[in-house]
N, C-alpha and C positions, 0 to 999 in steps of 0.2 A: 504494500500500500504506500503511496507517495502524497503526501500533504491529505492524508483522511481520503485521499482517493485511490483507486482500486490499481490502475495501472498510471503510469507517466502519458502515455499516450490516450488524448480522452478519444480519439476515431476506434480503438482498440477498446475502449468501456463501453461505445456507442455498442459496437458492433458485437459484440460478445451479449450482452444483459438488454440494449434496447435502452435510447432515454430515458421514457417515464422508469423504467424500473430501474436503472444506473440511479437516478436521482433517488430514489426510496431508499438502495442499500443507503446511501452516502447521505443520509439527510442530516446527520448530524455531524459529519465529523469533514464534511464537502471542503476543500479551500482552491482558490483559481492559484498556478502556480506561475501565474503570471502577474500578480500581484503589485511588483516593483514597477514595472512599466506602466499598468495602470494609473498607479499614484501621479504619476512623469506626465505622463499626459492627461492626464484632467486636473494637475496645477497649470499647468501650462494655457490650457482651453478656459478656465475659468478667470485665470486672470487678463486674458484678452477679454474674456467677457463683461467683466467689471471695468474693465475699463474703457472698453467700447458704448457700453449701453445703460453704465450709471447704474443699476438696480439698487432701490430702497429695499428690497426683499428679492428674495428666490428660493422660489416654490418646486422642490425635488421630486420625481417620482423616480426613483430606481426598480425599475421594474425586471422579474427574472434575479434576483438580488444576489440571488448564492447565499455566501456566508457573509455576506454584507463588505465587501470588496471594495465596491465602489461607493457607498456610504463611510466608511471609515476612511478612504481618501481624500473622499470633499469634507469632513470634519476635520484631518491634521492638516487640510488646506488652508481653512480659515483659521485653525488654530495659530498656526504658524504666519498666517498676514495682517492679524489683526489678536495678538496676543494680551491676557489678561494678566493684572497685576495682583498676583497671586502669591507673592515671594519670590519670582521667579526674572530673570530680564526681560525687562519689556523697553524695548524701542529706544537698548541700547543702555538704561539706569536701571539699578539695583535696587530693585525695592524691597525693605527690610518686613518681616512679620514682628505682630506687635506680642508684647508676652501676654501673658493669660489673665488678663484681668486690671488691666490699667495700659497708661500709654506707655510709650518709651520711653526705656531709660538713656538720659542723655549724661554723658562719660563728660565733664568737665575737662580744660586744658589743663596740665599742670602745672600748678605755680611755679612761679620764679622767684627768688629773693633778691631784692633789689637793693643796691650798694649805696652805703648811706653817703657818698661824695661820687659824682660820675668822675668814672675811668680816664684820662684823657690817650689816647691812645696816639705815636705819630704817625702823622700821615704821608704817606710814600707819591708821592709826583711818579707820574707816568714818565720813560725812557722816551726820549723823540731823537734819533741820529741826528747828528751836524748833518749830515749830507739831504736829510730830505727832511720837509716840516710835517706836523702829525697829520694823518690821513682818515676820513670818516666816510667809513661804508655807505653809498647811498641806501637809505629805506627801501626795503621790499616787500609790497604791501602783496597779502594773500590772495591766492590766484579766488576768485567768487563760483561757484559750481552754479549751475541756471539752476534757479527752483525745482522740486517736481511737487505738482499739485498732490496732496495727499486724499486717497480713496476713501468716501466712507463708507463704514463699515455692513453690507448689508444684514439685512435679518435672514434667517436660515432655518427652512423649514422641512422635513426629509419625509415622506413616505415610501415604504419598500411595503415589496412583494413577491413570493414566490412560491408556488403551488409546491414544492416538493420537500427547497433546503429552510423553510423559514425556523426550524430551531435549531439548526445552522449562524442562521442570522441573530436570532437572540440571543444563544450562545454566547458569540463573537461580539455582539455591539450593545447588547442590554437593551433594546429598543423593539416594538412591536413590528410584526412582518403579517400582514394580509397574505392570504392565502388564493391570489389570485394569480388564473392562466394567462396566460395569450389569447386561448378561445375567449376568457371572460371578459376582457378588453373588448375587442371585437365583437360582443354581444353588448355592449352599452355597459357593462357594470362594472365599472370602474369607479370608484368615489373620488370624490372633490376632495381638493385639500384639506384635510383635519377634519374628514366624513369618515367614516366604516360602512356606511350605507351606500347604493350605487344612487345614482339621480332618477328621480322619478320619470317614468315615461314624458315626454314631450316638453320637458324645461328646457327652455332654450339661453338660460342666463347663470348657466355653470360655473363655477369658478375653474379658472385656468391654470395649471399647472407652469411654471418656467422654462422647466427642463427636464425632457424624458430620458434616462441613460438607460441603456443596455448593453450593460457588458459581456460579451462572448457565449449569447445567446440568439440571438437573432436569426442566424446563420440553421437554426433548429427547427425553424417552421420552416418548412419545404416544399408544400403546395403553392403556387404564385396566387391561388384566389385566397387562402389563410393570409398570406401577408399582406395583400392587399385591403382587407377587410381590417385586419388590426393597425395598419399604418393609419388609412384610411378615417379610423375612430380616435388615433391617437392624435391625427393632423385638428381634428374638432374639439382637443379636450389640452393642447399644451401649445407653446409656442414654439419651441426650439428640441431638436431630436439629438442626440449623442448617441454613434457607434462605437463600441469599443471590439476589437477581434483581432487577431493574431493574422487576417488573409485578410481579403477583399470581396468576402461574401459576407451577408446579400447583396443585389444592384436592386437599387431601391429607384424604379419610376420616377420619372418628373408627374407621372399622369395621375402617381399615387398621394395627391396631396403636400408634396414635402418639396422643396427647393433647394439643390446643393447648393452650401457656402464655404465661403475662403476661410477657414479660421485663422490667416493667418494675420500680420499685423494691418491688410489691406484690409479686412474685415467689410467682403463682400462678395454677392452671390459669384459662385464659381460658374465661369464661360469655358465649354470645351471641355479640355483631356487632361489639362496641367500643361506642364512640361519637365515635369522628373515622371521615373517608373520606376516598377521592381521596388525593390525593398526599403528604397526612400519615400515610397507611395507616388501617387501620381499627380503632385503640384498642390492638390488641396486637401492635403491628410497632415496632422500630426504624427509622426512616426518615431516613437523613441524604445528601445530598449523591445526593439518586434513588434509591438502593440501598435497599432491603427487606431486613429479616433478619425472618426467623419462628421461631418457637422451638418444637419438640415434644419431650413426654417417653414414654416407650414406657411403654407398657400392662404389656409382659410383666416388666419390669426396675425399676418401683416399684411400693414398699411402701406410698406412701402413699393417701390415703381420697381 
């Protein structure tokens, strides 16, 4: 067994046991052992994000979650860019914890004793050669670094879900996991942020999720009318899609709702094919440490041109 998983090779888990049933042995003890690169690439994707698009909040749906992989990245993500002052450095100072029950104790200097007649001490004249008169360094005043505007911090909201590993997921992050599929998506039942319930038939004033990740699961639903149907419902219920996968599957339709984008610092819809391949991806991928992240924006949920 390799990381709670049955073999190193998960096409050798598939193909041996069958997903749904790979996922039941492995429910609890599941971990992606891609893990690292994960992290790499959705710090990378989320801080273009923030700073592309300003968010007062973002609203997580981690759907397919495993053992919660990709929620505990985006948590040491913000942990790590907008740290709290907890005893720990923050943004560079040392902030002290206070003891148990009062403020700080502050350490006085140590006295000095002070001599009842001052010292007169003499005074040594600086050396100037006959040959040259004394010389004074011009001033060097420090170089100015150009500002950089500081992010604020947004608010961070996570739902996960996953029909197979979610005590897996609780396990690993101490956090609630929905027990929902990819069919259930694609049948409307998927809950609004901070719901358990799905939305009632015909409301059309949902609340929208920010950002859908699926990490190294996608590539699972294998009918084109399954992922059409689940893209399709997810295109209606969030704004922005995150692929994460080790290859280049699925090719996800323009007609399925969703609009490839640049993530890169151009931060806009991708035209064409790129212009890198192979394992650097192709022009509009983050690709760090093997992992792929794709970026799409829903069709039905922007305003812009």
């Amino acid at each position: 067994m390799a990381n709670g998983n049955l073999s190193h090779s998960m096409r050798e888990n598939y193909g041996t046991h069958g997903v749904a049933e790979y996922y039941k042995i492995v429910q609890e003890s599941y971990r992606n052992p891609h893990f690292p690169g994960l992290k790499k690439v959705l710090a990378q994707f989320l801080d273009r994000y923030v700073a592309q698009e300003k968010p007062k909040g973002i609203k997580v749906l981690d759907l397919a979650a495993g053992s919660g992989e990709a929620t505990e990245a985006i948590l040491a993500w913000k942990a790590s860019r907008w740290p709290k002052a907890d005893g720990k450095t923050v943004a560079g100072v040392q902030s002290a914890r206070l003891p148990e029950g009062g403020a700080p104790t502050l350490i006085p200097p140590p006295a000095t004793s002070q001599p009842s007649r001052p010292l007169a001490l003499p005074i040594r004249q600086p050396f100037s050669p006959p040959s040259r008169g004394p010389s004074a360094r011009p001033a060097v005043r420090p170089k100015r670094s150009p500002a950089t505007p500081a992010l604020s911090e947004p608010e961070l909201s996570i739902v996960a879900s996953d029909p197979f590993t979610s005590p897996a997921y609780r396990a690993r992050i101490g956090l609630p996991c929905l027990e929902i599929s990819f069919s259930d998506v694609a049948a409307g039942k998927l809950p609004a942020p901070g719901s358990t319930k799905p939305p009632e038939e015909g409301d059309d004033e949902v609340e929208l999720y920010d950002i859908v990740v699926i990490s190294f699961a996608l590539h699972l639903v294998e009918s084109p009318s399954e992922l059409w149907a689940l893209l399709a419902e997810l295109g209606k219920r969030a704004r922005w899609l995150v692929i994460t996968a080790p290859h280049k599957k699925p090719e996800i339709k323009s007609s399925w709702g969703w609009r490839r984008w640049d993530p890169s610092a151009a931060w806009r819809p991708a035209e064409g094919r790129g212009n890198v391949g192979g394992v650097e991806g192709d022009g509009y991928e983050i690709v760090l440490d093997r992992v792929r992240l794709r970026l799409y924006r829903s069709e039905a949920n922007w305003d812009g041109e």
